[in-house]
C-alpha positions as CSV (number, residue, x, y, z in Angstrom):
1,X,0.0,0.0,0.0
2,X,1.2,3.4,-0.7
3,X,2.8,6.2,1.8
4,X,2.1,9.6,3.0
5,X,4.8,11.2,3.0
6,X,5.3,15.0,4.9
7,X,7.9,17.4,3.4
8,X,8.1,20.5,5.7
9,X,9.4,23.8,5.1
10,X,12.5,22.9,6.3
11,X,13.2,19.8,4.6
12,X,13.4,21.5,0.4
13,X,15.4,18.5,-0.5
14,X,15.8,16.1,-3.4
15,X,17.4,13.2,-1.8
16,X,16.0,13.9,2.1
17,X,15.7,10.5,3.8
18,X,11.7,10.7,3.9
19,X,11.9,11.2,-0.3
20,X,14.7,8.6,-1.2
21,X,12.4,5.8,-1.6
22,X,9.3,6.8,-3.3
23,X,7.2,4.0,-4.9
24,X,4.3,4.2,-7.1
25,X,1.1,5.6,-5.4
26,X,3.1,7.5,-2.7
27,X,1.7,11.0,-2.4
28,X,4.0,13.8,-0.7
29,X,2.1,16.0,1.3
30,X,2.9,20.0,1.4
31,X,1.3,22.1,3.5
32,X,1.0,26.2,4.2
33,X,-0.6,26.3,7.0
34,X,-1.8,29.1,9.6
35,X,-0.6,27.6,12.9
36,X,3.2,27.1,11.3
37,X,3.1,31.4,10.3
38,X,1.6,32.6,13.3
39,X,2.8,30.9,16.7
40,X,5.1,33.8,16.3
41,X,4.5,36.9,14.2
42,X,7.5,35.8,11.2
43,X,8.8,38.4,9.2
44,X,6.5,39.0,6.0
45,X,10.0,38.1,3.5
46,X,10.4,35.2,6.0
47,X,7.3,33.8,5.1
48,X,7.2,34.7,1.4
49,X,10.7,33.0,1.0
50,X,9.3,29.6,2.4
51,X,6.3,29.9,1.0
52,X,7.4,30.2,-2.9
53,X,10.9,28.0,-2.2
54,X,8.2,25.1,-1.1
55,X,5.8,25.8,-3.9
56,X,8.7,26.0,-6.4
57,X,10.1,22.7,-4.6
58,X,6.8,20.8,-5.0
59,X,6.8,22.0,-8.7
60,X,10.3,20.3,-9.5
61,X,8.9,16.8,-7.4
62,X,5.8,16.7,-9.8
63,X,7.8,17.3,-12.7
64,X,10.2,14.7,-11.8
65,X,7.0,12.2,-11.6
66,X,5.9,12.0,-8.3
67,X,2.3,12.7,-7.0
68,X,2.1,16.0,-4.9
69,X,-0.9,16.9,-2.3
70,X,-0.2,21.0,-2.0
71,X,-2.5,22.7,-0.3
72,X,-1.9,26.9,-0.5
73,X,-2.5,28.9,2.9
74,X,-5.6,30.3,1.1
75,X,-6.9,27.2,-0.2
76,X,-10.3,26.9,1.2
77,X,-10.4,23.6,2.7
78,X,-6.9,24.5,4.4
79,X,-7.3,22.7,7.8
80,X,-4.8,25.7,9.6
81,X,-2.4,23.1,10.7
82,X,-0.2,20.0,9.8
83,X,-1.8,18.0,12.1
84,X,-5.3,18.4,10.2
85,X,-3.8,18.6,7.1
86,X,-2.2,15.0,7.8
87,X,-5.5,13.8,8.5
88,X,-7.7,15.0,5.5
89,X,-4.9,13.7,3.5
90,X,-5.1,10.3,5.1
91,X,-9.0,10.5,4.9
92,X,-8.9,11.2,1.1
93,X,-6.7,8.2,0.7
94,X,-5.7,4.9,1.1
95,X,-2.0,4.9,3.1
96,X,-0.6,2.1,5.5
97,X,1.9,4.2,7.0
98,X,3.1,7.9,7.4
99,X,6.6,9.5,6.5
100,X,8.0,12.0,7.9
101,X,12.0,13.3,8.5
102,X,12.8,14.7,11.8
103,X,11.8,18.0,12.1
104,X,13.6,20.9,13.5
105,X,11.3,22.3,16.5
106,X,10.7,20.3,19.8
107,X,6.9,21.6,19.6
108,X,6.2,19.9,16.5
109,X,8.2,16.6,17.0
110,X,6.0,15.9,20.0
111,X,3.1,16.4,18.6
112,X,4.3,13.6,15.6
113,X,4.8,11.3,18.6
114,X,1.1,11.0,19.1
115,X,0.5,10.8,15.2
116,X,0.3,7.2,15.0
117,X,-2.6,6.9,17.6
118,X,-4.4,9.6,17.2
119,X,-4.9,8.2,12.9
120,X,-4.4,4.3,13.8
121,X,-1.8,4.8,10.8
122,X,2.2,3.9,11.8
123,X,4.4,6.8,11.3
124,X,8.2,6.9,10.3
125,X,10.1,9.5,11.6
126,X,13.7,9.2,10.3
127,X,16.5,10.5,11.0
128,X,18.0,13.4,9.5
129,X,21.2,12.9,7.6
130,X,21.8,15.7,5.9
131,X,23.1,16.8,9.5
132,X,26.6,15.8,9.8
133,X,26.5,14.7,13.3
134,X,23.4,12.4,14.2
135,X,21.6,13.3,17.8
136,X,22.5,10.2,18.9
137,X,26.2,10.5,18.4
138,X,26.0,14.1,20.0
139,X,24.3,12.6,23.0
140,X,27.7,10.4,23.0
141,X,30.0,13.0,22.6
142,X,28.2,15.2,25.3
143,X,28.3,12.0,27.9
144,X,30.2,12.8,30.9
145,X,31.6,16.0,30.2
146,X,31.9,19.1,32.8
147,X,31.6,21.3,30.0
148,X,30.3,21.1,26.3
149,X,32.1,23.2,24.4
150,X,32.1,23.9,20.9
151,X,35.7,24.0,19.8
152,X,36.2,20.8,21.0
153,X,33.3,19.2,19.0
154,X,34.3,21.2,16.1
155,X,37.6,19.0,16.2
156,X,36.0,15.9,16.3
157,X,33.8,16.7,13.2
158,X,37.2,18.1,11.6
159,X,38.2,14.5,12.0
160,X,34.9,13.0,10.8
161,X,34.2,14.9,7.8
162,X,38.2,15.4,6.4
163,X,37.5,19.2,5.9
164,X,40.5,20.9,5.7
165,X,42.6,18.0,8.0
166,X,46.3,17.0,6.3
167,X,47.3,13.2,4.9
168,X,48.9,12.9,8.4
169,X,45.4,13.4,10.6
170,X,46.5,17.1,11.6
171,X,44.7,20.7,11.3
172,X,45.4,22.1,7.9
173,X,47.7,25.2,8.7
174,X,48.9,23.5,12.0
175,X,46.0,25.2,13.8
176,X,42.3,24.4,14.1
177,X,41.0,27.9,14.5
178,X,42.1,30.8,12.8
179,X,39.6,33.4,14.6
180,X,42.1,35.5,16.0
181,X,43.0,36.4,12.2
182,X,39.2,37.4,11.6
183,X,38.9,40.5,13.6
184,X,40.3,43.2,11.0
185,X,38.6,46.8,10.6
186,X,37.9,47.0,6.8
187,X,40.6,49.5,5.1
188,X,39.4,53.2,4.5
189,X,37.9,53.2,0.6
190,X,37.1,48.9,0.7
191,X,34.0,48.3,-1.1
192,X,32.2,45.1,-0.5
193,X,31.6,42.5,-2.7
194,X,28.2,42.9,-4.3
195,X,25.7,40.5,-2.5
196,X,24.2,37.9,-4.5
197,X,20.0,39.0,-5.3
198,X,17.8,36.4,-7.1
199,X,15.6,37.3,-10.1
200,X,12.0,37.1,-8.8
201,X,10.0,34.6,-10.7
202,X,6.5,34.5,-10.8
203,X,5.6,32.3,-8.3
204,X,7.4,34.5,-5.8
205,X,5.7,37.3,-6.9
206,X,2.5,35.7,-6.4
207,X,3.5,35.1,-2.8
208,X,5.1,38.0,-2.3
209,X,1.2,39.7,-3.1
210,X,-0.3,36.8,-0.8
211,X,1.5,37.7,2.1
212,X,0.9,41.5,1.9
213,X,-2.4,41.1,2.4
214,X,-2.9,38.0,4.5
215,X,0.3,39.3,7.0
216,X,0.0,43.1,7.3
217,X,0.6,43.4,11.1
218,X,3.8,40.8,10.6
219,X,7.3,42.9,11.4
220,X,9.4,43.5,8.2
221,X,9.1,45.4,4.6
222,X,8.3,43.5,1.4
223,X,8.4,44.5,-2.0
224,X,8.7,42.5,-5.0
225,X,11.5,44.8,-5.9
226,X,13.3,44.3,-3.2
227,X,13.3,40.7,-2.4
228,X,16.6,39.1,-2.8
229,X,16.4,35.5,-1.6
230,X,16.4,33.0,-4.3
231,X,13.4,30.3,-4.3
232,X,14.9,27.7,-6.2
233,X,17.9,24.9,-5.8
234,X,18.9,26.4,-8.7
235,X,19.3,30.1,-7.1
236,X,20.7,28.7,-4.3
237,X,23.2,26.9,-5.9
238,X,23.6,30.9,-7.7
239,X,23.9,32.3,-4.9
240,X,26.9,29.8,-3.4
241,X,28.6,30.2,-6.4
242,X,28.4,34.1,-6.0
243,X,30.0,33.9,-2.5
244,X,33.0,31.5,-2.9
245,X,33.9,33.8,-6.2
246,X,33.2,37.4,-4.6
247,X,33.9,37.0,-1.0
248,X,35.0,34.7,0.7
249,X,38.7,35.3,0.3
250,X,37.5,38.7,2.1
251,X,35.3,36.9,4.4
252,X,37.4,35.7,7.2
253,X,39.0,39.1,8.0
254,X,36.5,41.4,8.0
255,X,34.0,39.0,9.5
256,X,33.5,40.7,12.8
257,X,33.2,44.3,11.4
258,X,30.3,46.8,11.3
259,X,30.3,49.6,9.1
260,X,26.9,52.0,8.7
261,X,25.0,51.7,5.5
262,X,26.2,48.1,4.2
263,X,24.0,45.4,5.6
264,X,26.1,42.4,3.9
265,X,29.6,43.0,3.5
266,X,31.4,39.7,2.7
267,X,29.4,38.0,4.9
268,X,27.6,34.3,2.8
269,X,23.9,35.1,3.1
270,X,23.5,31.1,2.6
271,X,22.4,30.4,6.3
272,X,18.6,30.8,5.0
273,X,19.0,28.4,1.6
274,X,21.2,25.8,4.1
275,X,18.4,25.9,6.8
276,X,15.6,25.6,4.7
277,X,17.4,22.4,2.4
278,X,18.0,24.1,-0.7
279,X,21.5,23.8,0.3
280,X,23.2,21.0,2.5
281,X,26.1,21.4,4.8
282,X,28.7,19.4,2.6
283,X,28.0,20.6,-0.6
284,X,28.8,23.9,0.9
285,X,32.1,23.3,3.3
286,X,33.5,21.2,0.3
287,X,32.9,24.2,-2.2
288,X,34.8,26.6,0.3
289,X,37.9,24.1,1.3
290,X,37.9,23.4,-2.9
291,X,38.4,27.7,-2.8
292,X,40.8,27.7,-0.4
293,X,43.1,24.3,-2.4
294,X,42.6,25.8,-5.3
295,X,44.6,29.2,-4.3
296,X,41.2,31.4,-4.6
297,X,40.6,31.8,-0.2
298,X,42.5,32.0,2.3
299,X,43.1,29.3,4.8
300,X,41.4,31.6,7.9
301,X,38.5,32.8,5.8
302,X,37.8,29.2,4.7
303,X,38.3,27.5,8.1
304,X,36.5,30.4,9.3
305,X,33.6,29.6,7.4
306,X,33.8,25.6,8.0
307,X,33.8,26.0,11.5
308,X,30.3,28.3,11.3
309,X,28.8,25.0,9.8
310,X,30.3,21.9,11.2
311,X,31.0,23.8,14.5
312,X,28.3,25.7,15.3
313,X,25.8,25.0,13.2
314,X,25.8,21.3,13.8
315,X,26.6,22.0,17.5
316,X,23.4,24.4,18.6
317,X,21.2,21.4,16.8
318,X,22.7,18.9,19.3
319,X,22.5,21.0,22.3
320,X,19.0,21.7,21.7
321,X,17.7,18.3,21.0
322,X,20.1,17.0,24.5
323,X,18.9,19.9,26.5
324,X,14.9,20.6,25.7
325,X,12.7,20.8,26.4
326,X,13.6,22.4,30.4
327,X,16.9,24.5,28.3
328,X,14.3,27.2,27.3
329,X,13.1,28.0,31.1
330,X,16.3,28.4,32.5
331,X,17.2,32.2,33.1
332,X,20.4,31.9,35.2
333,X,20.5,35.7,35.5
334,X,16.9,36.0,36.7
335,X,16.3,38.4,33.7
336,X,12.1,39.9,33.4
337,X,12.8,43.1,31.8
338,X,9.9,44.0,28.4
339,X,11.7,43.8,25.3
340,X,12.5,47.5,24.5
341,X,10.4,48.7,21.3
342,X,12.9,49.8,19.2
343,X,14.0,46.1,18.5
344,X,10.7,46.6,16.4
345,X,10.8,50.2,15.2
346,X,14.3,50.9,15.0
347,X,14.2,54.6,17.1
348,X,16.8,54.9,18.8
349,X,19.8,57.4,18.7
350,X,22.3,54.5,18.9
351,X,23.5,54.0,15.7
352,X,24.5,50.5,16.3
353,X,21.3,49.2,17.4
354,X,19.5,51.5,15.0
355,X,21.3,49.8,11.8
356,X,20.9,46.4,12.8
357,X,17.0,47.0,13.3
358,X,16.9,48.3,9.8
359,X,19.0,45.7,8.3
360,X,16.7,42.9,10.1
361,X,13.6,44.5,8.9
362,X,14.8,45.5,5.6
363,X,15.9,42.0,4.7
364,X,15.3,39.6,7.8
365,X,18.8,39.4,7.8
366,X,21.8,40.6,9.9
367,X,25.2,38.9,10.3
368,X,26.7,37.5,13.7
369,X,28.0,39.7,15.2
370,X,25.3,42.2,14.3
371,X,23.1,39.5,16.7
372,X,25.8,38.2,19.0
373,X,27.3,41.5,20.5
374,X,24.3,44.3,19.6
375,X,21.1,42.7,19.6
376,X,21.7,40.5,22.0
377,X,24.4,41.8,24.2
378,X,22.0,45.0,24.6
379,X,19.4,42.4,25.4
380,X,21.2,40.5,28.6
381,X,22.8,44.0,29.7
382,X,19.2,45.4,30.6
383,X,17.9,42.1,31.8
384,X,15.5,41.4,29.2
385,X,13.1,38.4,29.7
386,X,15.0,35.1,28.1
387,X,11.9,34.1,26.3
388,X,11.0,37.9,24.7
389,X,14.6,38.0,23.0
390,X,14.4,34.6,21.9
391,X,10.5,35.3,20.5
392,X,12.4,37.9,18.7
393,X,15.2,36.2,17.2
394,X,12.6,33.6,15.9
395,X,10.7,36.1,14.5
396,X,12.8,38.6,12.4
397,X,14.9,36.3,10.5
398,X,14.9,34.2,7.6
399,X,16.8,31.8,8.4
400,X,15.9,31.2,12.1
401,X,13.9,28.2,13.3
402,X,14.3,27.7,17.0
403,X,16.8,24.2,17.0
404,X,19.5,26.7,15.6
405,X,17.9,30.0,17.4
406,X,17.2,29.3,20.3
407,X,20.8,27.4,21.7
408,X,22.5,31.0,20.1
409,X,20.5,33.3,22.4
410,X,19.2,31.4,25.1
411,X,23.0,30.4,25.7
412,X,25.2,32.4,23.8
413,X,23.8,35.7,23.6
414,X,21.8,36.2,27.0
415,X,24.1,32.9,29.2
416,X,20.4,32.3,30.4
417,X,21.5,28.7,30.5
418,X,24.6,29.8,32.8
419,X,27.1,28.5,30.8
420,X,26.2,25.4,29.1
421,X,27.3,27.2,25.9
422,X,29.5,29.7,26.9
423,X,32.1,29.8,29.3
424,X,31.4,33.4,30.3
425,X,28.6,35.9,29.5
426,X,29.3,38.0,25.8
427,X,29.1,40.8,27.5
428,X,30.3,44.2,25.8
429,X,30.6,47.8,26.7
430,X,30.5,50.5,23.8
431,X,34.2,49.9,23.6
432,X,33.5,46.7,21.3
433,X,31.5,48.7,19.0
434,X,33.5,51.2,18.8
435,X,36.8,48.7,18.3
436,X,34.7,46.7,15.3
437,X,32.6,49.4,13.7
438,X,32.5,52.7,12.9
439,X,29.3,53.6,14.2
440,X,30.4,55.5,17.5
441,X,31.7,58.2,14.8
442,X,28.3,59.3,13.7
443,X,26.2,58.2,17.1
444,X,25.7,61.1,19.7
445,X,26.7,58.7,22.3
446,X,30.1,58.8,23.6
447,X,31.2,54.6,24.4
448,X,34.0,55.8,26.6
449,X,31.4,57.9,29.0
450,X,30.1,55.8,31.6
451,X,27.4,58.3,32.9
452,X,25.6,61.5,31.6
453,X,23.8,62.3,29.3
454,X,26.8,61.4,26.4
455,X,27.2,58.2,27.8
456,X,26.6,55.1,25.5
457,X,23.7,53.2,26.8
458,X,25.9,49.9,26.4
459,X,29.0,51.2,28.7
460,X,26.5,52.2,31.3
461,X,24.5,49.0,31.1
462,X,27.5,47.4,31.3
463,X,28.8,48.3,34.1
464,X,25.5,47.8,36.1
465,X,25.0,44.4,34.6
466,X,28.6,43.6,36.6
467,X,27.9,44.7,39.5
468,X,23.9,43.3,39.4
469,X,25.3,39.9,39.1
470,X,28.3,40.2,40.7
471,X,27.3,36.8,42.9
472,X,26.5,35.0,39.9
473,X,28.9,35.8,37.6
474,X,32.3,36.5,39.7
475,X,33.5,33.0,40.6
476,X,33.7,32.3,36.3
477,X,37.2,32.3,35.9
478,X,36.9,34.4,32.5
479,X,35.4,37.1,34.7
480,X,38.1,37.9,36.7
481,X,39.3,41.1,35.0
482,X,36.0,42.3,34.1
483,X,35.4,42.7,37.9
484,X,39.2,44.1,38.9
485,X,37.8,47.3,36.5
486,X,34.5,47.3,37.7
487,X,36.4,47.6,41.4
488,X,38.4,50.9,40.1
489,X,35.2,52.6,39.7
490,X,34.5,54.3,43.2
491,X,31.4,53.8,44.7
492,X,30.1,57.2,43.9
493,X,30.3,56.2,40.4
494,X,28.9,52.9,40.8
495,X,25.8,54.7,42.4
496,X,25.6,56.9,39.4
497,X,25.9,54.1,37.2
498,X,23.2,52.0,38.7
499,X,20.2,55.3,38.9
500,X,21.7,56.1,35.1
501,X,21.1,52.0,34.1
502,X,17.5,51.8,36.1
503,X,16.6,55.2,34.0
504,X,17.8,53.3,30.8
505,X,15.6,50.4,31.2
506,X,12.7,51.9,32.6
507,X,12.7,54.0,29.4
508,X,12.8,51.2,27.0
């Protein structure tokens, strides 16, 4: 008898394990559905780029042959979730068993697990190869360790995977990380590479026009015009060629930087086609280390850009599936502060915060560092509530779906996990900002002033979140210098500090 097998958003892949052995009468169900765009308010391109990349998907599976059930979010009969869709696909058919590949969110993977009762139908979840490390040989890895840090299992999937190892079994280079190369200031007069943008076919225009009107109160601008995120295999496989020949050999040292008014730099903007299946991990670290033996990168930009994928990539999507589902209620630093409203809007006089709300809603996009040490760093300074950042970060980005968003701010951006992750908190004063970027030179705020009214709101935030969770935080050995400054400051100034920070947040 035939099989029903799911394809989720996620999952845009030929050869994904649930796909690999299709027989005659198997129907592959797709599915836009309400409950999967609204649990959180995605960004409107976020939802236009799944929505056409899985109708274009399920247009190259039916012209390869096979029999596709795609139901549009304004069919009629659209049942609002996968759940129902599952089972008016089951009740219109004749199936002995389910199929389904792993899927990426705790919240749906439960519900699968009561699947098979609730439609007396078996259902085959199977595991997710295109991953590089399984969750079972993650859970292995992570057995009786103190700590679980990344570098470590980024070694051990060097050694797996042969990326960039020598014929003897050793780092290529001599060294397995390079990040201390990666921290460059670009050059007065650089000009980035030009950022790879799709041609908008007609299917993504059709979506793009669907989701302006069904998703008007959804964060984010969208404009056929503007859209830039290919929909096809084929555009993604554009768009990797675009960045291995433009920049990645610039990649790895100017990875780090901010500059005002350029929202890509040389930064991949592949993170969205690789989370969503249009690309897969190998394809893509074998295209870089190919740059870098070919003479075209150099060896830090292109172990710079390996370790992004087989480090931390593959290492948040362990962590989350060993950890949940108690990893997202932990809030180590007792955080309960309102998300500040100009994540959403953008107004606010600090440049730095200010450009990376108008990249995010400009393109649901920002790069890491853009996240890591503004976004989120302003985020744990003024205590904000773990789970109203993390809402956030799931919301505004293309290319977020909580196994890879949730690890990176619940633990590495906000340590509401207390150092799972991270050995110490990513906590920054202005002085960062002002050391990576050149946004300090056109802010009003001063990121050497500590308190008045030309103090930057990080420095002063900064400096209370030390001494707020001095008990928590003082014992981490990384700490120690942090807190020999914050001691220098009298207690005059400490006072100051604290009334300036209270002011700060209450404001927000």
């Amino acid at each position: 008898m035939p099989a029903l097998r799911l394809i989720l958003a996620d999952q845009l892949t030929r050869d994904i394990a649930s796909l690999r052995d299709v027989e005659d009468g198997d129907v592959v169900l797709m599915a836009e559905v309400r409950e999967e765009a609204r649990y959180v308010r995605h960004h409107k391109q976020k939802i236009a780029f799944l929505f056409a990349a899985m109708r274009n998907f399920a247009a190259e599976l039916e012209a390869a042959g096979t029999t596709v059930r795609y139901v549009r979010y304004d069919d009629e009969t659209n049942a609002g979730s996968l759940r129902e869709e599952v089972r008016r696909a089951l009740n219109g058919g004749d199936f002995d068993r389910i199929v389904v590949t792993q899927c990426g969110e705790w919240r749906l993977a439960e519900d699968m697990k009561s699947w098979a009762r609730a439609f007396n139908t078996p259902v085959d979840i199977l595991e997710d190869d295109r991953f590089i490390c399984s969750l079972d040989e993650f859970a292995a890895w992570a057995e009786g360790r103190k700590s679980l840090r990344m570098e470590y299992f980024y070694r051990e999937m060097r050694r797996k995977t042969g990326l960039l190892m020598t014929s003897d079994g050793g780092p290529e280079g001599g060294e397995w990380n390079f990040d201390a190369e990666n921290r460059k200031t670009p050059p007065k007069g650089w000009t980035p590479p030009t950022a790879y943008a799709a041609r908008v076919d007609q299917t993504t225009r059709e979506v793009i026009a669907l989701v302006g009107e069904v998703f008007p109160d959804h964060p984010g601008d969208l404009d056929a015009e503007t859209f830039r995120y290919g929909t096809t295999r084929d555009q993604a496989l554009r768009a990797l060629d675009a960045f291995m020949e433009r920049a990645l050999p610039e990649f790895g040292d100017f990875q780090d930087a901010m500059v005002t008014g350029e929202d890509f730099l040389a930064h991949s903007l592949l993170s969205a086609y690789l989370n969503c299946g249009l690309l897969t991990p190998m394809e893509v670290c074998k295209a870089a280390e190919e740059a870098y033996r070919g003479g075209a990168a150099p060896l830090n930009a292109v172990e710079g850009f390996i370790r992004q994928i087989i480090g931390w990539r593959e290492y948040v999507r362990g962590l989350y599936w060993l950890k949940m589902p108690e990893y997202r209620e932990t809030n180590f630093l007792d955080a309960d502060a309102p998300l500040p409203e100009f994540y959403w809007t953008g107004e606010t006089e600090m440049v730095c915060m200010a450009e990376a709300v108008r990249n995010t809603m400009e393109n649901a996009y920002a790069h890491h560092i853009q996240r890591l040490m503004v976004l989120g760093n302003y985020a744990m300074l003024a205590g904000v509530a773990p789970r109203e950042i993390q809402d956030w970060f799931l919301t505004v980005y293309a290319d977020a779906y909580e196994w890879v968003e949730l690890p990176n701010v619940h633990g590495m951006a906000v340590f509401a996990d207390g150092g799972v992750m991270a050995s110490k908190p990513y906590a920054a004063s202005g002085a960062y900002i002002s050391r990576m970027s050149d946004h300090c030179k056109s802010c009003r705020y001063d990121p050497k002033q500590k308190v008045g009214d030309e103090a930057c709101p990080f420095t002063t935030l900064f400096w209370d979140f030390l001494s707020r969770n001095r008990q928590r935080l003082e014992a981490i050995p990384r700490m120690g210098m942090m807190y020999r400054n914050l001691d220098r400051i009298s207690d005059a100034d400490r006072r100051k500090i604290k009334s300036q920070a209270d002011a700060l947040r209450s404001a927000s």
